[in-house]
C-alpha positions as CSV (number, residue, x, y, z in Angstrom):
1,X,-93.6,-41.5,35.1
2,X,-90.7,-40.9,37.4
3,X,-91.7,-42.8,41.1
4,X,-91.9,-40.7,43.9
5,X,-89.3,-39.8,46.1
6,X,-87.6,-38.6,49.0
7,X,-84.6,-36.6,48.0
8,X,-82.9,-34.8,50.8
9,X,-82.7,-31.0,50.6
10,X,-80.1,-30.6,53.5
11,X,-76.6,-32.2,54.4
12,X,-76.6,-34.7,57.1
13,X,-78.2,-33.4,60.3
14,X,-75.1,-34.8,62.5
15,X,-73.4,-31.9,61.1
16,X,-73.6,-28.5,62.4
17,X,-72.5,-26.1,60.1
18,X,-72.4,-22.1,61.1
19,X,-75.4,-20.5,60.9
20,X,-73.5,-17.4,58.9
21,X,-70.4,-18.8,56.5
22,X,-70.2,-15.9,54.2
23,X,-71.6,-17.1,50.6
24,X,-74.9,-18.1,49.0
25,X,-74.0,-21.6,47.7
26,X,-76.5,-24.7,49.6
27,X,-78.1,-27.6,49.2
28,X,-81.4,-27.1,47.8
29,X,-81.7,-27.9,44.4
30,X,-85.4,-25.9,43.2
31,X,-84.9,-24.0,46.1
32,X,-86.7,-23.0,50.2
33,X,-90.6,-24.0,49.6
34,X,-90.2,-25.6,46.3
35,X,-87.9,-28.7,47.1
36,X,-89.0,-31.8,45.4
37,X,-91.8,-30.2,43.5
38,X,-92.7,-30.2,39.9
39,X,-95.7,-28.8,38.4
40,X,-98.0,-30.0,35.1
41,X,-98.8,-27.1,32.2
42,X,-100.9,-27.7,29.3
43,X,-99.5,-29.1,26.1
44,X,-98.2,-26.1,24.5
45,X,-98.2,-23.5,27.2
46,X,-94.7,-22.8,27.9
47,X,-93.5,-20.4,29.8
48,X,-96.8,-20.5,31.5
49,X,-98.6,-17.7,30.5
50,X,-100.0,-15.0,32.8
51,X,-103.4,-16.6,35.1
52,X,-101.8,-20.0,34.8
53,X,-102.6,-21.9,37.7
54,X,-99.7,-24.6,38.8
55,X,-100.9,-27.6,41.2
56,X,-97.8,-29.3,42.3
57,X,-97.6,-33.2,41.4
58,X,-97.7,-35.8,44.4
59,X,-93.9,-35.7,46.0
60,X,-93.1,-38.6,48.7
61,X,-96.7,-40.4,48.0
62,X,-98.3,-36.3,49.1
63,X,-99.6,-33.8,46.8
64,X,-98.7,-30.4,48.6
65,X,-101.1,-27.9,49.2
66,X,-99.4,-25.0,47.4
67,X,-101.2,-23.9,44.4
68,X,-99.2,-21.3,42.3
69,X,-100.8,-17.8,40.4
70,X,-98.5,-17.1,37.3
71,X,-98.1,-13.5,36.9
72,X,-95.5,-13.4,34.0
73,X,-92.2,-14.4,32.4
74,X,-89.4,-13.4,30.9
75,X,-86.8,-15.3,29.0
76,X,-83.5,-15.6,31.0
77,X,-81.0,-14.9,28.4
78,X,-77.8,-15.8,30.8
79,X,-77.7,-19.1,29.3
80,X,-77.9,-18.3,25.6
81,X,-80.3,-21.1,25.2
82,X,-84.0,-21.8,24.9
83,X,-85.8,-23.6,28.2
84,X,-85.4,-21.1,30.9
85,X,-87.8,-18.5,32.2
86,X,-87.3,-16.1,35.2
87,X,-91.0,-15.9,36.0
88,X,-93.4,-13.8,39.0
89,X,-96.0,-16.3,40.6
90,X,-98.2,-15.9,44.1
91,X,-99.1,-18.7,46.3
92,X,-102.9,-18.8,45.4
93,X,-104.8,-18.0,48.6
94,X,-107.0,-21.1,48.0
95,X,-103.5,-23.2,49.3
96,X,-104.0,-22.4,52.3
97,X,-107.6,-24.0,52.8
98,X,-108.9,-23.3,56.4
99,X,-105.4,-22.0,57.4
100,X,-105.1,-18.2,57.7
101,X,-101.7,-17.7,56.2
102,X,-100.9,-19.3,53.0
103,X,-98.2,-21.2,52.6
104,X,-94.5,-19.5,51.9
105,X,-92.0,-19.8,49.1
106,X,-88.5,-19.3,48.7
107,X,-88.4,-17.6,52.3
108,X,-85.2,-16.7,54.1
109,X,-85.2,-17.2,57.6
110,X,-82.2,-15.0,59.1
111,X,-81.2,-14.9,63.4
112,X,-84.4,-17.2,63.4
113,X,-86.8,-14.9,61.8
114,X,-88.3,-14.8,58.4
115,X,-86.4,-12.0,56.3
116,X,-88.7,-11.7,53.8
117,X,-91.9,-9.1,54.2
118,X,-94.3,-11.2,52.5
119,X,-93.1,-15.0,51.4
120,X,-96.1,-15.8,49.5
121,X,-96.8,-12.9,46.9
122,X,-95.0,-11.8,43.6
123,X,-92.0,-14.1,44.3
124,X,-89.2,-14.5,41.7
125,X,-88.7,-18.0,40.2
126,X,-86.9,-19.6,37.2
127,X,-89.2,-21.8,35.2
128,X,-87.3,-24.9,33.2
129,X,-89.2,-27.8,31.5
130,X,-88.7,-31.7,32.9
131,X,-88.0,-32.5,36.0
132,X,-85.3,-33.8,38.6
133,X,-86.4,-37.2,40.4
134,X,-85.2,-38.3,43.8
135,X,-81.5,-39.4,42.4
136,X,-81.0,-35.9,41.3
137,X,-80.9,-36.7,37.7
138,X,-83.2,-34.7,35.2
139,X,-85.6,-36.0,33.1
140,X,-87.7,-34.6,30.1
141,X,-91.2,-35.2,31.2
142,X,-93.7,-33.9,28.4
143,X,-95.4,-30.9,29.9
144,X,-93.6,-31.0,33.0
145,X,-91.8,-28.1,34.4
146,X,-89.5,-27.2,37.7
147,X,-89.9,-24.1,39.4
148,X,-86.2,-22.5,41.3
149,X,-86.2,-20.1,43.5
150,X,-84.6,-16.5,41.9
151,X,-84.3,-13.6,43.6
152,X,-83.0,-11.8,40.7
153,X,-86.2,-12.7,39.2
154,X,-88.5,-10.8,41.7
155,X,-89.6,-7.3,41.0
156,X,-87.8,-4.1,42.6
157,X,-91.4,-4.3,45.2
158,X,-91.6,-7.0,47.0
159,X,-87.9,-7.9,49.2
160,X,-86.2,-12.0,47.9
161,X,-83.0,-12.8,49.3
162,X,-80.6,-15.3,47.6
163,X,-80.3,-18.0,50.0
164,X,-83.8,-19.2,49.2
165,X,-82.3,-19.9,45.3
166,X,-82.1,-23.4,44.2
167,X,-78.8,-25.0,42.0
168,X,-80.8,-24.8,38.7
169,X,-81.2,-20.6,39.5
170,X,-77.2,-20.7,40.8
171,X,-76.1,-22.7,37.9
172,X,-77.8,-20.5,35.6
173,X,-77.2,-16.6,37.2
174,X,-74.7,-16.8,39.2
175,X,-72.0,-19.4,37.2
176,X,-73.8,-18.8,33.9
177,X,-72.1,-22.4,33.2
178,X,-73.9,-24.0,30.2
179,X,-74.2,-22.2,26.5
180,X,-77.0,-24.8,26.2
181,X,-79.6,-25.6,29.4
182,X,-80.1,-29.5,30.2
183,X,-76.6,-30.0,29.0
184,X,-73.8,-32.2,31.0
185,X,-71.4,-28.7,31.7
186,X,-75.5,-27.4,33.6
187,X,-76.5,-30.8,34.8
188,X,-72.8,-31.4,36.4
189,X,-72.9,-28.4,37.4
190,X,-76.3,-28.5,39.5
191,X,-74.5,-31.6,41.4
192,X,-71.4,-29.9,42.0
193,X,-73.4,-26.9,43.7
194,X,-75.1,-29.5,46.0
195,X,-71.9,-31.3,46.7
196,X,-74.0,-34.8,45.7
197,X,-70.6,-36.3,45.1
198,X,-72.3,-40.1,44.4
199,X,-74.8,-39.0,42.0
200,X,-77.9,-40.0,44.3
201,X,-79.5,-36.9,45.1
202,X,-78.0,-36.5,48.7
203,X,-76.0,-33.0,49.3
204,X,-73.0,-32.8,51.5
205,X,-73.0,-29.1,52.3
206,X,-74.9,-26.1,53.5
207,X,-76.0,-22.9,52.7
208,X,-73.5,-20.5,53.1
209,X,-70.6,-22.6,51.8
210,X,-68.0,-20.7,49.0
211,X,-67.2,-22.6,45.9
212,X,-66.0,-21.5,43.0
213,X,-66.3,-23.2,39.7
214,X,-64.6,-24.0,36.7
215,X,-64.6,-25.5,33.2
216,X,-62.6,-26.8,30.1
217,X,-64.1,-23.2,28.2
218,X,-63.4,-21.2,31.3
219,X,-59.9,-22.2,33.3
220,X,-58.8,-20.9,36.4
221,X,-57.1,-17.8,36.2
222,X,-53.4,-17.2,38.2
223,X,-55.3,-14.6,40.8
224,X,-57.5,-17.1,41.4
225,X,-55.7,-19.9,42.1
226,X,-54.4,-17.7,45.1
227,X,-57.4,-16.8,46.3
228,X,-57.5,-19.3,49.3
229,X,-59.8,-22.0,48.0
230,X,-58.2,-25.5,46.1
231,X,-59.1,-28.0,44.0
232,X,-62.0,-30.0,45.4
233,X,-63.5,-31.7,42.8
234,X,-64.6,-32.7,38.9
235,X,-67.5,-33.2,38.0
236,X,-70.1,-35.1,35.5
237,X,-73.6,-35.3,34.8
238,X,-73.8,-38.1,37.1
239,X,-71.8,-36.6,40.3
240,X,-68.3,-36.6,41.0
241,X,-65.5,-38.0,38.6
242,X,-62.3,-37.8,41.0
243,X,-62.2,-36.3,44.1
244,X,-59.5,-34.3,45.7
245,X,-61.1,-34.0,49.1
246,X,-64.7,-32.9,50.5
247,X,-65.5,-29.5,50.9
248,X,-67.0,-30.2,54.3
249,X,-65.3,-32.9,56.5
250,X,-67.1,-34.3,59.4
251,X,-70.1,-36.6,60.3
252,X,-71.5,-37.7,57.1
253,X,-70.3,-35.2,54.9
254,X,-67.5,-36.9,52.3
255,X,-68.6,-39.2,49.9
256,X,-68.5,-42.3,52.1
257,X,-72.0,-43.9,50.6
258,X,-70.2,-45.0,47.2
259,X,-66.2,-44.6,47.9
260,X,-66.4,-48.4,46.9
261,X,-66.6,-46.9,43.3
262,X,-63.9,-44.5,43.6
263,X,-60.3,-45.4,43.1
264,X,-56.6,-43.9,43.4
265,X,-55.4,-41.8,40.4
266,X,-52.6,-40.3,41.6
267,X,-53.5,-37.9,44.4
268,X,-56.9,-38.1,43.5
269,X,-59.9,-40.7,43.9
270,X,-61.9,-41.0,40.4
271,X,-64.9,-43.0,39.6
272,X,-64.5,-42.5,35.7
273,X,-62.4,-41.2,32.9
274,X,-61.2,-37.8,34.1
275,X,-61.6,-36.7,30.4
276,X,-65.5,-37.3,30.8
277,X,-65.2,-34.0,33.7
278,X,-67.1,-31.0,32.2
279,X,-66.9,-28.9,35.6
280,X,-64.1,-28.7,38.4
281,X,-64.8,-27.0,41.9
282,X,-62.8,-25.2,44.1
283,X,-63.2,-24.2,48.0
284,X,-61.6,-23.7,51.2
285,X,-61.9,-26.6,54.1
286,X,-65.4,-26.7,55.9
287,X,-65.1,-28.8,59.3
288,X,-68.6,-29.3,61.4
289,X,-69.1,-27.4,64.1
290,X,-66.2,-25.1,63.6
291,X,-67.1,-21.6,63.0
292,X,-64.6,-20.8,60.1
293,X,-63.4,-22.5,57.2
294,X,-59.4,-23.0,57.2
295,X,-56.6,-23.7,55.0
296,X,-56.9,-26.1,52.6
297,X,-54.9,-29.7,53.4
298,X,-51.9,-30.3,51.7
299,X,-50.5,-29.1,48.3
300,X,-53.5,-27.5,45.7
301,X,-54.3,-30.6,42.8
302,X,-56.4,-28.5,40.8
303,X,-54.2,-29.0,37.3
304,X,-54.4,-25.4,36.6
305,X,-52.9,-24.0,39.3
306,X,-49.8,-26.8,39.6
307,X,-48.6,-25.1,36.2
308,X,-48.8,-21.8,37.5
């Protein structure tokens, strides 16, 4: 069994980013009320079938207390591959034991306030087998499987924003990256959203920050290497390959805690074989505590777009 763990679900708190940037791209990775959980089905039973009850297993040496009521699934067919499931569960009222209110999932808080009208019942969610442990890295648990946020997954009733989604929902909607889930192009692709340059489960950005994405299958185009943003990164399975700069500079925010690994290749700093890169990022230049992003520094790097 993977140990428990820690695993941040924010960038570095001496950072403050805007509270409105202008995109849906964060740092959670299952998503708002779901970070660090992974839940236990029978042998057998998936997607969980309708009445399937999902007890969270202990995170940080603590079980939570959010019990989930699956109402139904529905293959997610974005991916063109078998493991994902965009799925409708409640918070069982029994979570909430002698407190009123049961507890809330994927729940947006907008100006201060919770945007959703009821956080705890018929809430979208895409259901994938194995889990991710505290480093960020997935494993394929036997009968374990990871619930992420999806607000394309909730039904036309009850209101779900997309800021509560979590990388694996982003990765698979919204980039559609991987012909085959639990591949490197999805895995890499899940670090990249969370800017978790080393590879150790940390983000270094915030919701609301505007990347766009790339892959060997699926170049830039000439519009779009115009389009304001530049090359910021590649990336692997295992976090960044080279660097061109941090999307976000400021306290904390670059890839400080293992730039002992990377080294120069040019204009850019790579930790491996640049030919082991399955996806390549792209964004403007995020500064904390400045309300905007600006212009990107220097001259774009993204290979692509040097040609053009």
């Amino acid at each position: 069994m993977i140990a428990p763990s820690c695993r941040e679900s924010d960038g570095p708190a001496l950072c403050k980013p805007p509270t409105e940037i202008g995109s849906h791209q964060g740092a959670f990775l299952e998503g708002e009320g779901l970070e660090r959980m992974h839940f236990t089905i029978p042998a057998g039973a998936f997607p969980p079938p309708p009445g399937t009850k999902l007890v969270p297993q202990a995170t940080c040496g603590a079980r939570s207390g959010v019990t989930l009521s699956v109402l139904g699934c529905v293959p997610v067919t974005e991916p063109h591959g078998p493991g994902a499931y965009a799925c409708q569960v409640d918070v069982d009222s029994s979570s909430s034991g002698i407190i009123e209110t049961p507890p809330r999932i994927c729940v947006t808080t907008l100006g201060g306030r919770i945007a959703d009208p009821d956080p705890s019942r018929h809430r979208g969610v895409t259901v994938v087998r194995g889990l991710w442990d505290g480093t960020g890295a997935w494993h394929d648990e036997p009968n374990s499987v990871t619930l992420s946020c999806d607000a394309a997954a909730n039904d036309e009733g009850t209101e779900q924003f997309v800021q509560a989604d979590g990388a694996i929902t982003k990765c698979l909607r919204s980039f559609q990256i991987s012909p085959q889930l639990f591949g490197d192009a999805f895995l890499a692709c899940i670090r990249m959203v969370r800017a978790d340059y080393c590879g150790d489960g940390h983000p270094h950005t915030y919701t609301g920050t505007e990347v766009g994405v790339a892959t060997p299958q699926s170049p830039m185009t000439s519009s779009e290497c115009k389009d304001g943003r530049c090359f910021e990164a590649s990336w692997s399975r295992d976090g960044a390959v080279c660097v061109a700069r941090p999307r976000w500079t400021g306290s904390g925010m670059d890839f400080a805690a293992c730039r002992d690994q990377f080294t120069p290749s040019g204009a850019l700093q790579c930790r491996a074989d640049p030919r082991l890169s399955v996806v390549f990022s792209r964004s403007k230049q995020y500064v904390c505590g400045e309300p905007a992003p600006t212009a990107c520094p220097g001259p774009d790097l993204d290979p692509v777009c040097r040609i053009r």
